[in-house]
C-alpha positions in Angstrom: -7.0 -21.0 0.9 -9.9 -19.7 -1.1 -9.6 -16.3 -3.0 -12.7 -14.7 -1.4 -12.5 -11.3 -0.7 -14.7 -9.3 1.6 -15.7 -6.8 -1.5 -17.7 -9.8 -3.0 -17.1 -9.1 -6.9 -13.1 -8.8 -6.7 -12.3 -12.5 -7.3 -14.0 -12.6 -10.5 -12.1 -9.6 -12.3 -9.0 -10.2 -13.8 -6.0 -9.1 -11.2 -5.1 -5.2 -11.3 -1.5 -6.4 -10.9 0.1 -9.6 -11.3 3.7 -10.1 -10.5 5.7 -13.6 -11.6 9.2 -14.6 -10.8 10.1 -10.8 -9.8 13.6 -11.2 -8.3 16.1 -8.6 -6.6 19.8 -9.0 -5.8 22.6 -6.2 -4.1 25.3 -8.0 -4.6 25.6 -11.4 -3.5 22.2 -10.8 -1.6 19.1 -12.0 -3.3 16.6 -9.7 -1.8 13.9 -10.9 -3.5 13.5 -14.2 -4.9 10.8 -15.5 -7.8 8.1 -13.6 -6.0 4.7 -14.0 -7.8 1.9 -11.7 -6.4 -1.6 -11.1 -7.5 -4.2 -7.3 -6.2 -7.4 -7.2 -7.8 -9.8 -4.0 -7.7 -11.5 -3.8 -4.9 -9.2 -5.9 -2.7 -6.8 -5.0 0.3 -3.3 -7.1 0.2 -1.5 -7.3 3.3 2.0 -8.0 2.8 3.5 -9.3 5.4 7.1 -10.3 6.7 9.7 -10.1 9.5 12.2 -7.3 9.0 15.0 -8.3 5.6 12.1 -10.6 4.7 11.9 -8.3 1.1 8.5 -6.3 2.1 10.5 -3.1 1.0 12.3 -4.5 -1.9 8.5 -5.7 -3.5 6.8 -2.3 -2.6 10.2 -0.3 -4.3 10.0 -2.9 -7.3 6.2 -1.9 -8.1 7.0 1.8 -7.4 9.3 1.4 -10.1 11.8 3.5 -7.4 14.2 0.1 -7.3 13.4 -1.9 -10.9 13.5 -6.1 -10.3 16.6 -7.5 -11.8 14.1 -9.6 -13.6 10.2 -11.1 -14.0 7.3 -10.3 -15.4 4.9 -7.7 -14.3 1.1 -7.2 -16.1 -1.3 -4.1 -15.2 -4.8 -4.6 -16.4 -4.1 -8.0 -18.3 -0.9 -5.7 -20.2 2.8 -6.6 -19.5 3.9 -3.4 -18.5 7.5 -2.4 -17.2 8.0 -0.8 -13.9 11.3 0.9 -14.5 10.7 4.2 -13.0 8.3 6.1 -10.5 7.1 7.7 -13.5 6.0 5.1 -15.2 4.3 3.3 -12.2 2.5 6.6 -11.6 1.2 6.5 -15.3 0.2 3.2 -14.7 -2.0 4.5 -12.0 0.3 3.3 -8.8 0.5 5.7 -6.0 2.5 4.8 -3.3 3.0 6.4 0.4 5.8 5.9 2.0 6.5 5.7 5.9 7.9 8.9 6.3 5.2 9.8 4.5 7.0 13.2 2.4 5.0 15.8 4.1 6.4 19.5 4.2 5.6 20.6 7.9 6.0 24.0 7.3 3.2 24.3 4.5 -0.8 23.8 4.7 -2.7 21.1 3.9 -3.5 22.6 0.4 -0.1 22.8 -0.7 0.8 20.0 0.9 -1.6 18.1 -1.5 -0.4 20.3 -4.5 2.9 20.4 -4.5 4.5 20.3 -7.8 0.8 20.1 -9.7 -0.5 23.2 -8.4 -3.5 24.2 -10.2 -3.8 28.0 -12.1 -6.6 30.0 -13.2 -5.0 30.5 -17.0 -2.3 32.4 -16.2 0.4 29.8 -15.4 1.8 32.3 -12.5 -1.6 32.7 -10.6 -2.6 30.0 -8.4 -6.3 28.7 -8.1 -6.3 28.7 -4.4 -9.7 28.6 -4.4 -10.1 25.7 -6.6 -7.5 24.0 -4.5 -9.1 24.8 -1.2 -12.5 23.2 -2.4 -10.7 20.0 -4.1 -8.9 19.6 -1.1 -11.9 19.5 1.1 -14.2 17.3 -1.9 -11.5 14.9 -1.4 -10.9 14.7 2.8 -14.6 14.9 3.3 -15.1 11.6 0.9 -12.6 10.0 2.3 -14.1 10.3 5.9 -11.4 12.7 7.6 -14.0 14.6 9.6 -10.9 15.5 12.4 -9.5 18.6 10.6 -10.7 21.9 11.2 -9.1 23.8 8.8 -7.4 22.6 4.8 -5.5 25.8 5.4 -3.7 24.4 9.0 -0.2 23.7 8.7 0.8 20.3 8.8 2.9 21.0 12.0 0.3 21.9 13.6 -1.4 18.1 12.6 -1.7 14.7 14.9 0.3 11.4 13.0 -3.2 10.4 12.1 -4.1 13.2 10.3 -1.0 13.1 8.9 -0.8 9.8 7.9 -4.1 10.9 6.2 -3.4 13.7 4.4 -0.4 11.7 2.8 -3.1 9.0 2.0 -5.6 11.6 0.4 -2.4 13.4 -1.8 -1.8 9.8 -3.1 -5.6 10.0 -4.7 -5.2 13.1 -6.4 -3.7 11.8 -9.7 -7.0 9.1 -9.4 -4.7 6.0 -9.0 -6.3 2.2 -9.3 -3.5 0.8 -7.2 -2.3 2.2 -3.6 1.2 1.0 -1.6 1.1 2.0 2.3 4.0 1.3 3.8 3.2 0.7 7.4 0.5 3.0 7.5 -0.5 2.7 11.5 2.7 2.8 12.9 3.3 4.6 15.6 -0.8 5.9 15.6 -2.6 5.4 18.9 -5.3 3.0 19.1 -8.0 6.2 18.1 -6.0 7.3 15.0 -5.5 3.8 14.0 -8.8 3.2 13.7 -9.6 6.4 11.7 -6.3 5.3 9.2 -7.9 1.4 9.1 -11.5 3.0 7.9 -9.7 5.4 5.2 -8.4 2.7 4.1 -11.8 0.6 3.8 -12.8 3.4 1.7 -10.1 3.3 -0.5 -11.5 -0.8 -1.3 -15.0 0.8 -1.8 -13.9 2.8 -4.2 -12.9 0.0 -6.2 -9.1 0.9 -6.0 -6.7 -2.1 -5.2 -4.3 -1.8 -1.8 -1.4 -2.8 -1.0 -0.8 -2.6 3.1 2.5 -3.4 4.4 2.7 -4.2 8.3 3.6 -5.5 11.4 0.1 -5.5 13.2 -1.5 -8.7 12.2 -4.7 -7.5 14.4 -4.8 -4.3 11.9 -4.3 -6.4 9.2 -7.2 -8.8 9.7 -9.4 -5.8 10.2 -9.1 -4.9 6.6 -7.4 -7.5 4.5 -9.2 -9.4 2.3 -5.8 -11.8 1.6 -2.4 -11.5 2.9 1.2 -12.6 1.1 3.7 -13.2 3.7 7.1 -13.1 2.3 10.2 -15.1 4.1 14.0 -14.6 3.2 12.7 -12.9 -0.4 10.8 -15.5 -0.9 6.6 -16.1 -1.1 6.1 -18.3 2.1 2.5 -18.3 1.3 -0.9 -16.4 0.5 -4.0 -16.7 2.5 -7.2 -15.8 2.9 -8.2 -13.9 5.6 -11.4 -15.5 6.3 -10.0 -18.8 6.2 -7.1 -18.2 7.9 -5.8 -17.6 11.7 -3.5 -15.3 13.2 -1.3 -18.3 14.7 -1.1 -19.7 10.8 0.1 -16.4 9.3 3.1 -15.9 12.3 4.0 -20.0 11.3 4.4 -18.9 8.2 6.3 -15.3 8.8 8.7 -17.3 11.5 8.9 -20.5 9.0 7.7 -22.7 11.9 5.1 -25.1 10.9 2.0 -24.6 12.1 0.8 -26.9 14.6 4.4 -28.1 15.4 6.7 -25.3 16.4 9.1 -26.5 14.1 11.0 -25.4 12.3 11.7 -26.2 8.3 15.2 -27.0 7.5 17.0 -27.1 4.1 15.7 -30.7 3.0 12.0 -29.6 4.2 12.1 -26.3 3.2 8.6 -24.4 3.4 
């Protein structure tokens, strides 16, 4: 397994983030177990897993939203601790979740500034203007050519363009590192494709990704490597362009590939 990846200069910078030994226990269940992990700019991470494999725990860990008991984490060759959502945010990690945080009731604009809203100098005037421009900079770079209006209610929006506006309010603090948590589920095969390009332009600009999911076809579209994790534990990394679909679900199933067995305590995998 090569560390290629398909943006060409990403496997000779230093990672973005490297992970080793991070472990997570509730109670008397280890969650996640030694789990090293390595992003580098410019690359897109699938991380995948059947369901209790740990995908969750890893993504909350590096949120900083539910701290590893214990490892080491480094950001841009510094050991940095990810104890908090503040402090991963200050880090430069943005994370969007799958129910994605959206208030339906509000417009795109607010949506996007909620909480930072911008002023004109007087602290209780809002910029709307400034908004409604930065809003549209930012959609129209990221490809989102589907939505008429900034000022349309997200209500009123498809799970695509949902899915992207959630995406696009994750860029406004200008993060290096982005965690989508099953970002195409439930899309149809049209908005899928729209979410799968957003996030090729989130590798162009040079940002790392992090994509959990369950769709190993989506994933191969835009991965450049791929961690699967099994029982909390790092079953293997691969590299896309070197690796098959049938060797990725051996290795999610812990059936060995080319066999359709199964490893047992004494041949663990």
């Amino acid at each position: 397994m090569s560390d290629t990846t398909r943006s060409g200069g990403a496997t000779a910078s230093r990672p973005l983030l490297a992970l080793k030994g991070m472990s997570k226990s509730f109670g008397a269940v280890d969650a996640m177990k030694e789990v090293d992990l390595e992003v580098r700019p410019g690359e897109v991470m699938g991380l995948l897993g059947d369901n209790g494999a740990g995908k969750s725990t890893l993504i909350k860990a590096i949120a900083g939203v539910q701290p590893a008991d214990r490892g080491e984490a480094t950001f841009e060759g510094q050991t940095v601790r990810l104890d908090s959502p503040q402090a991963a945010t200050e880090l430069g990690i943005a994370t969007v979740y799958q129910d994605l945080a959206l208030c339906e009731n509000l417009d795109i604009v607010a949506n996007l500034f909620l909480g930072k809203e911008a002023s004109d100098g007087n602290p209780f005037v809002l910029d709307e203007t400034s908004m409604e421009q930065k809003t549209s900079e930012l959609l129209a770079s990221l490809g989102v050519t589907t939505i008429r209006s900034v000022r349309t209610e997200v209500e009123r929006l498809s799970g695509g363009q949902r899915q992207a506006i959630a995406i696009a309010r994750s860029l406004l603090g200008e993060p290096k590192l982005v965690l989508l948590d099953e970002p195409t589920a439930a899309l149809g095969v049209v908005q899928t494709a729209h979410i799968l390009e957003l996030i090729e332009r989130l590798r162009d600009r040079g940002l790392g990704v992090i994509v959990i999911s369950h769709n190993l076809a989506d994933v191969f579209k835009v991965a450049d490597r791929v961690t699967v994790l099994r029982l909390g534990r790092v079953a293997g990394t691969y590299d896309i362009g070197d690796s098959s679909q049938e060797e990725i679900v051996a290795a999610i199933t812990g059936a060995e590939f080319g066999t359709g067995e199964r490893p047992t305590e004494e041949a663990p995998f």
